[in-house]
C-alpha positions as CSV (number, residue, x, y, z in Angstrom):
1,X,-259.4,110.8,96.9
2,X,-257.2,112.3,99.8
3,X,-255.8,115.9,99.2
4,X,-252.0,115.5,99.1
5,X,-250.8,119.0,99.5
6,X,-247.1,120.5,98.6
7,X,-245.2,123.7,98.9
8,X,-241.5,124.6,97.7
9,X,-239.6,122.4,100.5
10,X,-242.7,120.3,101.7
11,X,-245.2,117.7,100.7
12,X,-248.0,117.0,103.1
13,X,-249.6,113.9,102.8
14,X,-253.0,112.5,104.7
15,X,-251.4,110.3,107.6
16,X,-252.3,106.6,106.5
17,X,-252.9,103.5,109.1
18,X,-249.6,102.3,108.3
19,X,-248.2,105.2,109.8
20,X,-249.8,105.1,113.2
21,X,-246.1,104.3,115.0
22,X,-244.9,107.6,113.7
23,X,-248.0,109.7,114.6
24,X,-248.0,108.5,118.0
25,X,-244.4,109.0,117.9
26,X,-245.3,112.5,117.0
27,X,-247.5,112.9,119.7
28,X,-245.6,111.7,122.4
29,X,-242.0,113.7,121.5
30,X,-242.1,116.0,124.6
31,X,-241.6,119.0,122.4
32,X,-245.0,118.5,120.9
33,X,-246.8,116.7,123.6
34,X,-245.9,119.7,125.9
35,X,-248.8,122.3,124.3
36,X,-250.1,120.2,121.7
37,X,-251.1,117.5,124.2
38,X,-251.0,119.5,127.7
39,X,-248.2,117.4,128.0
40,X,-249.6,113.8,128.4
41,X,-248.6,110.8,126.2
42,X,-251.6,109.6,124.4
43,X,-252.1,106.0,124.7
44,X,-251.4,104.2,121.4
45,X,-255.3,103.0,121.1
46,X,-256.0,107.0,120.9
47,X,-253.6,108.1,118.2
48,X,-255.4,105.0,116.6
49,X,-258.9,106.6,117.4
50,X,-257.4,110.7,116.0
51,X,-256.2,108.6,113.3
52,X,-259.3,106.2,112.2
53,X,-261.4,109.9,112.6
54,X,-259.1,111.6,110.5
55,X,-259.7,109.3,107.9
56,X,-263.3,109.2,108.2
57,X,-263.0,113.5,108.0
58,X,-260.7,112.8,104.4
59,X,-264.0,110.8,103.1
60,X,-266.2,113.1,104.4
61,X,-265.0,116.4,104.5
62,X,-261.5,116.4,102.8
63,X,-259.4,117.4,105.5
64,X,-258.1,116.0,108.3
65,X,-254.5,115.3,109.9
66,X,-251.6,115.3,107.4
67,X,-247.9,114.2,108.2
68,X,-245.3,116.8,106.8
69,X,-242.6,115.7,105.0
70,X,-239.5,117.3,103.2
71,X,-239.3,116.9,99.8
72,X,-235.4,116.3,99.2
73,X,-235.3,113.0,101.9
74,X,-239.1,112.4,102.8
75,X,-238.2,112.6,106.4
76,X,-241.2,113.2,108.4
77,X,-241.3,116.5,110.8
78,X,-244.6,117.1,111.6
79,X,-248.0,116.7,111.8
80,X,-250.3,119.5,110.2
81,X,-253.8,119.8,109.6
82,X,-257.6,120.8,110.5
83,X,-259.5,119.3,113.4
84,X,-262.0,119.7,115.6
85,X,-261.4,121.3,119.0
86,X,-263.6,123.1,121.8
87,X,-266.7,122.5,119.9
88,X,-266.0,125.0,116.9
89,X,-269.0,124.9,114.3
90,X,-265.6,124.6,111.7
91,X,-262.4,123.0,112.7
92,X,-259.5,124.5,113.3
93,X,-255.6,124.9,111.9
94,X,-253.1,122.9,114.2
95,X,-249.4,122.3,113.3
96,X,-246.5,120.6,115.3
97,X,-243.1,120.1,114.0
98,X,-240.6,118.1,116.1
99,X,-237.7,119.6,117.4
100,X,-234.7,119.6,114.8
101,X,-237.6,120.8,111.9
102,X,-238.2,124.1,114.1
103,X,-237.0,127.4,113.3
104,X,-236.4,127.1,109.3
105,X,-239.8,128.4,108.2
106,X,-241.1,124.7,108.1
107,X,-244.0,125.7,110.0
108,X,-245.1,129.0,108.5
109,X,-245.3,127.7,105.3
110,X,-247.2,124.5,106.4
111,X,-249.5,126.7,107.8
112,X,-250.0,128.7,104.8
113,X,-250.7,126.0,102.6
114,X,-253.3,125.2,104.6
115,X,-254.9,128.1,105.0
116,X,-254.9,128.6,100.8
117,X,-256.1,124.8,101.0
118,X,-259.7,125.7,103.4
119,X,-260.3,129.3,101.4
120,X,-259.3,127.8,97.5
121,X,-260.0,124.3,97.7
122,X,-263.1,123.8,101.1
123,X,-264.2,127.5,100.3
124,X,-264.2,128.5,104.1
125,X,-264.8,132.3,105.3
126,X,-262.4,131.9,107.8
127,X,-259.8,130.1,109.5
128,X,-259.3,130.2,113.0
129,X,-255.9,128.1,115.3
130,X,-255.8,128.4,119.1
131,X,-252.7,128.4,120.5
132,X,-251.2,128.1,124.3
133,X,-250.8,131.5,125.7
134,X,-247.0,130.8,126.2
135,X,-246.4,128.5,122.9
136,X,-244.6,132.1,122.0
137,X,-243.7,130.5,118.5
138,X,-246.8,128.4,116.9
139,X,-248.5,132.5,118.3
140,X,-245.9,133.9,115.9
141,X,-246.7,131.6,113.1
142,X,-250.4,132.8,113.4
143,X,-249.4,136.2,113.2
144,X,-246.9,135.8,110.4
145,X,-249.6,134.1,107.9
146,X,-251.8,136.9,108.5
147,X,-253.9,135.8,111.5
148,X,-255.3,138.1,114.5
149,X,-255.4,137.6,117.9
150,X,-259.2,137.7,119.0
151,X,-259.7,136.1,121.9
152,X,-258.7,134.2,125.2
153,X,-260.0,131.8,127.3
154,X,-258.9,129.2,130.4
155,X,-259.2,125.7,128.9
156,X,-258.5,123.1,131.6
157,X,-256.8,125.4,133.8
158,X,-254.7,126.8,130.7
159,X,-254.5,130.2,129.0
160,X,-255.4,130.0,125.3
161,X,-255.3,132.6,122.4
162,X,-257.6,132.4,119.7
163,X,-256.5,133.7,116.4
164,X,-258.6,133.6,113.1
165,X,-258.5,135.3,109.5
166,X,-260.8,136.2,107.2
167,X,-260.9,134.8,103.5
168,X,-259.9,137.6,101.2
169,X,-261.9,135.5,98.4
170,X,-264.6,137.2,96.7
171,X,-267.9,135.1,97.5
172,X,-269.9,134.6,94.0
C-alpha cells in the first residue's frame, strides 16, 4: 500500500507509471530543472529510471517521490518527496513546485507534511534537505518548517547548504 498524503489545500499522491509524461514534464520546466536538475533536461529513459526506483522505495521503504496536487481541481504542481542524494545513510526531503504554484505557501506546507510523515509515520530522528546556495526560496522553506542550516559543501562545482531537524518525538 502507497502512502497517499494530504494537508488543508493539497493531496500528495505516490507518482504512478502512468504519469511518467508529467514527471518528466516536471523535471524539464526550466524553473525546476534550473537547481533541481543543475539545469539539464533528463532524458525521458531517466525520469523512467527515478520513477521505476521510486516505486521500488514505496514497496520497500514507504517513501519515495510523490506528485502534489490541489485538492479543489487536482492540477498537478509539483513533485515532493524523499530520496537518496550524495550518499546520505537516510534520504533526504526535496520539493519543486512549477512556476504559477510558487509563492502561496504550496511548498511550505508540502514540506511539512512530510516532515510529520518521516518522524510519525517512518519514525526518523531527523530530517535533513540540501538546497543550492542561491535557491534563496526552497532555503526559506527549510527555515520556515523549523530546519537549521548546518553545513556547506561544493557539489559538482556548485555551493550547497545542508539543513536538517531533529524529531521532537519522544523515543520509547
Amino acid at each position: 500500500m502507497t502512502p497517499i498524503l494530504e494537508t488543508q489545500r493539497l493531496q500528495l499522491k505516490p507518482v504512478l507509471e502512468e504519469e511518467l509524461n508529467i514527471l518528466h514534464n516536471i523535471f524539464a520546466d526550466p524553473y525546476i530543472r534550473r537547481y533541481l536538475c543543475d539545469d539539464k533536461i533528463l532524458a525521458l529513459q531517466q525520469v523512467e529510471e527515478m520513477l521505476s526506483e521510486s516505486q521500488k522505495l514505496f514497496n520497500e521503504k514507504k517513501f519515495g517521490l510523490w506528485l502534489i496536487r490541489t485538492k479543489d481541481n487536482q492540477e498537478v504542481i509539483g513533485v515532493t518527496g524523499l530520496w537518496y542524494f550524495f550518499e546520505e545513510e537516510q534520504p533526504q526531503l526535496v520539493y519543486a513546485l512549477l512556476p504559477q504554484a510558487t509563492k502561496k505557501g504550496y511548498a511550505t506546507e508540502t514540506a511539512t507534511r512530510i516532515l510529520e510523515y518521516c518522524f510519525d509515520e517512518l519514525g526518523y530522528q531527523y530530517l535533513v534537505a540540501s538546497c543550492d546556495r542561491p535557491n534563496l526560496e526552497s532555503c526559506k522553506v527549510a527555515e520556515r518548517i523549523g530546519m537549521k542550516e548546518v553545513e556547506e559543501r561544493i557539489v559538482n562545482g556548485n555551493p550547497l547548504l545542508f539543513f536538517r531537524i531533529e524529531s521532537n518525538r519522544a523515543t520509547s
